[in-house]
C-alpha positions as a Markdown table, in Angstrom:
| # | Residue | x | y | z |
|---|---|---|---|---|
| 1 | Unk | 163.5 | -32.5 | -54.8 |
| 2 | Unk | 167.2 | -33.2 | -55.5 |
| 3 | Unk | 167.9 | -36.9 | -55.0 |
| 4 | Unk | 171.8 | -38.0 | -54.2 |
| 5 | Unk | 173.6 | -40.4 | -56.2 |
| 6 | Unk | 172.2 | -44.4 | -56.0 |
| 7 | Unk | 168.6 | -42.7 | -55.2 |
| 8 | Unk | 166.0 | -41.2 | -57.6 |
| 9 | Unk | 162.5 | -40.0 | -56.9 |
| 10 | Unk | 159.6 | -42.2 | -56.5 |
| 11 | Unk | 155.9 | -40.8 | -55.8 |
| 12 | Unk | 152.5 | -41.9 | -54.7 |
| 13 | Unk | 149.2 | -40.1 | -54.9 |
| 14 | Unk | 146.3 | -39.8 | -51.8 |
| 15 | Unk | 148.0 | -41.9 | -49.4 |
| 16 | Unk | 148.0 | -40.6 | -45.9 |
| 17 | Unk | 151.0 | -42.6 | -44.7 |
| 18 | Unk | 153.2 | -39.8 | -46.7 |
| 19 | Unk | 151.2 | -37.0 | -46.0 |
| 20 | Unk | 149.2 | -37.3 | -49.4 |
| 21 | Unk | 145.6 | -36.9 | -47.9 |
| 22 | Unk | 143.5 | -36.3 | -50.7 |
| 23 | Unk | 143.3 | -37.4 | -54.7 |
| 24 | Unk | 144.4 | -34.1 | -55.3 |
| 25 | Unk | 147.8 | -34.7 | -52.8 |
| 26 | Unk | 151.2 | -36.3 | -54.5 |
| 27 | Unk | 154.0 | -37.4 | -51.8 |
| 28 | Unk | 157.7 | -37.7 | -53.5 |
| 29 | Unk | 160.7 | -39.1 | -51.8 |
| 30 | Unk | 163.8 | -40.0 | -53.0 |
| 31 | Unk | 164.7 | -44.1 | -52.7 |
| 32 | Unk | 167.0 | -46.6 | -53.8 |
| 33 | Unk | 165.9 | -49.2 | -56.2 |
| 34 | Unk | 165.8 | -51.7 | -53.4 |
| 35 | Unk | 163.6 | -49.5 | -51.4 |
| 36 | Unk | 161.0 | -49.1 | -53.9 |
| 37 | Unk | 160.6 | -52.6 | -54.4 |
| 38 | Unk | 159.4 | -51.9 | -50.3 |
| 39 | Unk | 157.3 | -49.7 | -51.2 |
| 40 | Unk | 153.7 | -50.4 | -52.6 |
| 41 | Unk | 152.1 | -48.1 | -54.2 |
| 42 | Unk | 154.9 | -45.6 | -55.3 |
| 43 | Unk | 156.1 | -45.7 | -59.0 |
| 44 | Unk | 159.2 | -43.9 | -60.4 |
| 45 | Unk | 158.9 | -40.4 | -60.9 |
| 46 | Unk | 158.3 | -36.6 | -59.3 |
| 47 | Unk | 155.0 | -35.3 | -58.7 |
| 48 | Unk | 155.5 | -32.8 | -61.6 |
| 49 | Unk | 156.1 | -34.9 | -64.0 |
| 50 | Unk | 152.2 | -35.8 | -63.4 |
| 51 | Unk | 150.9 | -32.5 | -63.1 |
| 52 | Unk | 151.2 | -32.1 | -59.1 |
| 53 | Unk | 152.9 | -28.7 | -59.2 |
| 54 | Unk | 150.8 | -26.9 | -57.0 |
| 55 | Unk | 152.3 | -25.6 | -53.9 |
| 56 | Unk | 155.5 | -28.0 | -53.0 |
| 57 | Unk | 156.0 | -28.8 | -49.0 |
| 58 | Unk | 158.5 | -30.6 | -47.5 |
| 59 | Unk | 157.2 | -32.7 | -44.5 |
| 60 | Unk | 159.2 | -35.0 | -41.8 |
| 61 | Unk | 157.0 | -38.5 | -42.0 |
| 62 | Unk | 156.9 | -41.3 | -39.6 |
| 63 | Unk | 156.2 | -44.2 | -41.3 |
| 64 | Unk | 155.5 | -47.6 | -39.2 |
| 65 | Unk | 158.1 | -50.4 | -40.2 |
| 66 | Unk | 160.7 | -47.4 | -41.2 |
| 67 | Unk | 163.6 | -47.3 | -38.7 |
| 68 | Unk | 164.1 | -43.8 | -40.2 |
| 69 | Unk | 162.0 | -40.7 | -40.3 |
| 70 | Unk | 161.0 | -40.3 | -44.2 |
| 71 | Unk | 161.4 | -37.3 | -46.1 |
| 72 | Unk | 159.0 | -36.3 | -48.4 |
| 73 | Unk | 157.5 | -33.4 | -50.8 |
| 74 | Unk | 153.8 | -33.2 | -51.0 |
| 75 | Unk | 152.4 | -31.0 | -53.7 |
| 76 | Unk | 148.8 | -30.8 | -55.3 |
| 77 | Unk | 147.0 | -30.4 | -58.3 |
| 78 | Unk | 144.0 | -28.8 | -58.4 |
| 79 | Unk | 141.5 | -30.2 | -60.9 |
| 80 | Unk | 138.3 | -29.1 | -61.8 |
| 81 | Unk | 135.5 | -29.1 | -64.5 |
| 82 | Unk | 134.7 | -25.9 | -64.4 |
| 83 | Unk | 134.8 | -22.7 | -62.9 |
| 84 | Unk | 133.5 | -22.4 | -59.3 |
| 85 | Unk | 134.0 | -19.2 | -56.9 |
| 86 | Unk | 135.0 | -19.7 | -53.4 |
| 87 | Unk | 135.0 | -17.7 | -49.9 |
| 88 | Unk | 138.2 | -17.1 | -49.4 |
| 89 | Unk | 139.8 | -16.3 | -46.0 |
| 90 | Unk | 144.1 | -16.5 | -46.4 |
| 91 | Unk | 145.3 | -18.9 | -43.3 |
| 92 | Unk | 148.9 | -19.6 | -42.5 |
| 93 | Unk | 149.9 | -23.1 | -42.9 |
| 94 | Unk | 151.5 | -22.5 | -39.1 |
| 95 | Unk | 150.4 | -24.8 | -37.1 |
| 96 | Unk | 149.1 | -22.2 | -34.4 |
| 97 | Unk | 147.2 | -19.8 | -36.5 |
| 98 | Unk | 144.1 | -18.2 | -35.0 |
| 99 | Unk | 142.0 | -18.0 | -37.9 |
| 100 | Unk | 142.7 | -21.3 | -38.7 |
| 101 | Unk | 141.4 | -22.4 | -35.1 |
| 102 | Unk | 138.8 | -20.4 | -35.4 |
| 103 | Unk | 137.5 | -21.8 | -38.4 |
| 104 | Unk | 137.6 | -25.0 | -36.7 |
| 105 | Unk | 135.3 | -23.9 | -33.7 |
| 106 | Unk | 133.1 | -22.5 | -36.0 |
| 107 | Unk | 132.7 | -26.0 | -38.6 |
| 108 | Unk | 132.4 | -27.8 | -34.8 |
| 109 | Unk | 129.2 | -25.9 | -33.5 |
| 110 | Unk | 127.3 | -25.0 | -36.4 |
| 111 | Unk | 127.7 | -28.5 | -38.7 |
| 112 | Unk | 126.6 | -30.1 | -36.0 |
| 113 | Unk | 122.5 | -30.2 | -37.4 |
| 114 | Unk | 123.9 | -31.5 | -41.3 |
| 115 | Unk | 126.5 | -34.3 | -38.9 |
| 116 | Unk | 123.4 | -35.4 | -36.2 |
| 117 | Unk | 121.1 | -36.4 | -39.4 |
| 118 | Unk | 118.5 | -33.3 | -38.0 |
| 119 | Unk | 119.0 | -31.1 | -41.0 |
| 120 | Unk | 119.4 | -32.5 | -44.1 |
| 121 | Unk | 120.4 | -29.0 | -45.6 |
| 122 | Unk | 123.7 | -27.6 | -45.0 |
| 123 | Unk | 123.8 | -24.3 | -43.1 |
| 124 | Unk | 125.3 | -21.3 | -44.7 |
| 125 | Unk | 127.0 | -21.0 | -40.9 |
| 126 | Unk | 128.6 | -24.2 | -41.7 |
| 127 | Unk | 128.7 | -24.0 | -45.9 |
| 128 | Unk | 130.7 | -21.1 | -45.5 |
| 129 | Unk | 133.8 | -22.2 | -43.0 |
| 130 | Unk | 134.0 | -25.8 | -44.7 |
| 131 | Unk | 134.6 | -23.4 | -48.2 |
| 132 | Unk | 137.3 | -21.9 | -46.6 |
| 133 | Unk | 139.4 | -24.7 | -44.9 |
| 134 | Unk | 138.8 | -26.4 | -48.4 |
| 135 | Unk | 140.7 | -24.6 | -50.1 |
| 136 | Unk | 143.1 | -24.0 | -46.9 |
| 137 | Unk | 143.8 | -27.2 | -47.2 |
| 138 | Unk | 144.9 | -27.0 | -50.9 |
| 139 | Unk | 147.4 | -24.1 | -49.7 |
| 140 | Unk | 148.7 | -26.3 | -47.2 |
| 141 | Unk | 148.5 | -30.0 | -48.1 |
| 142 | Unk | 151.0 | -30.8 | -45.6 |
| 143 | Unk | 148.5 | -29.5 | -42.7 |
| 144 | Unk | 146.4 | -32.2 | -41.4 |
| 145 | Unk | 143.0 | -32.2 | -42.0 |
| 146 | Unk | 140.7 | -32.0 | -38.9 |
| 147 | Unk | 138.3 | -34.9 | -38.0 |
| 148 | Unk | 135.1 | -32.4 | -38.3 |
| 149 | Unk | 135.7 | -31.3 | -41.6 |
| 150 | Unk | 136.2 | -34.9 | -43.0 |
| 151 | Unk | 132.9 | -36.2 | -41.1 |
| 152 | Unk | 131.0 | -33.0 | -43.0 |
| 153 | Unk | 133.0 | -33.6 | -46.2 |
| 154 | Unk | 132.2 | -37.6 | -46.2 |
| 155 | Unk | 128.1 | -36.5 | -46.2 |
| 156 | Unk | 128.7 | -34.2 | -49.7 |
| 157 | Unk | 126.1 | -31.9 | -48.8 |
| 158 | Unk | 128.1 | -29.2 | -47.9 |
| 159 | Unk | 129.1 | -28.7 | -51.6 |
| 160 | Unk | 132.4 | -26.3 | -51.1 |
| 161 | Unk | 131.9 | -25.1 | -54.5 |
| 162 | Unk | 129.3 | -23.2 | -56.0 |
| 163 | Unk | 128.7 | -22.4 | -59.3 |
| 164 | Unk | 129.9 | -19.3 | -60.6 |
| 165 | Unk | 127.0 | -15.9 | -61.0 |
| 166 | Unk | 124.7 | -16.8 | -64.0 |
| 167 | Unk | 127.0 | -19.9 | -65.4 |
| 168 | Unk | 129.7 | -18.3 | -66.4 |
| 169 | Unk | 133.2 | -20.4 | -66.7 |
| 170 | Unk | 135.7 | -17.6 | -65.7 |
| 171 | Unk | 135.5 | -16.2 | -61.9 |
| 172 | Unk | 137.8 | -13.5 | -62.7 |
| 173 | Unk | 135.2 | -12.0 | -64.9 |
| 174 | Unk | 133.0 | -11.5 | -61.8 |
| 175 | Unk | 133.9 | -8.5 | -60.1 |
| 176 | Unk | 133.0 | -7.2 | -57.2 |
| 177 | Unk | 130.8 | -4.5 | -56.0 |
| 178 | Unk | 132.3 | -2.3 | -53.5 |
| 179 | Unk | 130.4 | 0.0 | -51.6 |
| 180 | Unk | 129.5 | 3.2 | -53.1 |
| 181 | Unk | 129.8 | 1.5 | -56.5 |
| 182 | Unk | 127.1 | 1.4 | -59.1 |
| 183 | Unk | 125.6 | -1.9 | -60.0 |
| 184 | Unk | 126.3 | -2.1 | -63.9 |
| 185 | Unk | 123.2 | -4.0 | -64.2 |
| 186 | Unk | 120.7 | -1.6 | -62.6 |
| 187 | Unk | 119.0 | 0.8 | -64.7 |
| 188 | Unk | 119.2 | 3.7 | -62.3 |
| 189 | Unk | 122.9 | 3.5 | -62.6 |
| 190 | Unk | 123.0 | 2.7 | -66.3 |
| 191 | Unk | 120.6 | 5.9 | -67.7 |
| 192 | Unk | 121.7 | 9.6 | -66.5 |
| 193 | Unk | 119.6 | 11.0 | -63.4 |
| 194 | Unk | 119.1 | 14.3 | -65.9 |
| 195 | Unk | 117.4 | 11.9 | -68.2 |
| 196 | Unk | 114.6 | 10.5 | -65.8 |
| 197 | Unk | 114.3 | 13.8 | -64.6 |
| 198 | Unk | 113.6 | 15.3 | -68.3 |
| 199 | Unk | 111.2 | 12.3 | -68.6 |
| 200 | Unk | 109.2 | 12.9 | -65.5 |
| 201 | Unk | 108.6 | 16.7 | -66.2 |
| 202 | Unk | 107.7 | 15.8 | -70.2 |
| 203 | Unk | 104.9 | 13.5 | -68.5 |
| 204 | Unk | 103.9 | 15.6 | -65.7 |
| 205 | Unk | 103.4 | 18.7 | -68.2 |
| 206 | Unk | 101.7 | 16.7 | -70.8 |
| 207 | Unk | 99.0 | 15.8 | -68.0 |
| 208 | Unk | 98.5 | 19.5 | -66.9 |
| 209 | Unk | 97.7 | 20.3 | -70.4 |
């Protein structure tokens, strides 16, 4: 964000009023010192300088008690403890993209049970969309987050991360089996077909003897 003389840039983290939606959401604007002393919550700086480098969107704001429409940069930072893999699903941030719709039809019929208080376990029909949008949402911080998907996130019991395959840290170190591959970690595919085969007919002869 390239400020003009008089004006420097000012951010504020997770506040919706400037597009920052989420704890993982930084807003950055460019003000004059007279401004910022107008505006609670932001402090002097970019978004970069405090790690929010992820994806960088400008975004048109209107903000009540501003005669002027406020332009802003949100970006994101994506923190986490550890590794976790996701279903992923690549969604335009446009805001008339199908799958992106659809995704929203499909978190509005089937997280209905976990929303209603009837199932107190998330469905995988619902586990698997929220995943998605989650980390949609990540990609495009200046999208606005639908109502449904806050109502299921607010009840944390559609965790959208799972752990990575037997606890390991690095999700790139998963890979995945395409059809016709050979699991590494079955013993059909590890020892040579000649080599049962030899070891069947050993035993079969030693029993006819």
């Amino acid at each position: 964000l390239e400020c003009q003389d008089g004006t420097f840039s000012a951010r504020i983290v997770n506040d919706a009023t400037y597009g920052a939606t989420s704890e993982n959401d930084c807003s950055e604007t460019c003000v004059s010192a007279v401004a910022l002393s107008f505006m609670p919550g932001f402090e002097t700086g970019s978004c970069a300088d405090i790690g929010f480098n992820v994806n960088p969107t400008p975004r048109t704001m209107t903000v009540s008690g501003s005669p002027f429409p406020v332009e802003v940069v949100i970006a994101n930072k994506v923190t986490t403890s550890k590794c976790h893999c996701h279903s992923y699903e690549e969604i335009s941030c446009a805001e008339d993209d199908a799958l992106y719709a659809e995704h929203i039809e499909e978190i509005e019929e089937y997280c209905t049970e976990i929303l209603d208080g009837s199932n107190d376990v998330c469905p995988y029909k619902c586990f698997q969309p929220i995943e998605v949008l989650h980390l949609h949402y990540l990609e495009c911080p200046s999208r606005e987050k639908d109502l449904t998907y806050l109502s299921v996130e607010a009840l944390d019991k559609c965790h959208i991360a799972a752990d990575a395959p037997g606890g390991s840290n690095d999700c790139n170190s998963q890979e995945k089996l395409s059809a016709g591959d050979e699991d590494p970690t079955s013993s059909s595919a590890s020892i040579p077909f000649s080599i049962i085969a030899f070891g069947i007919y050993s035993i079969v002869s030693v029993l006819m003897i």
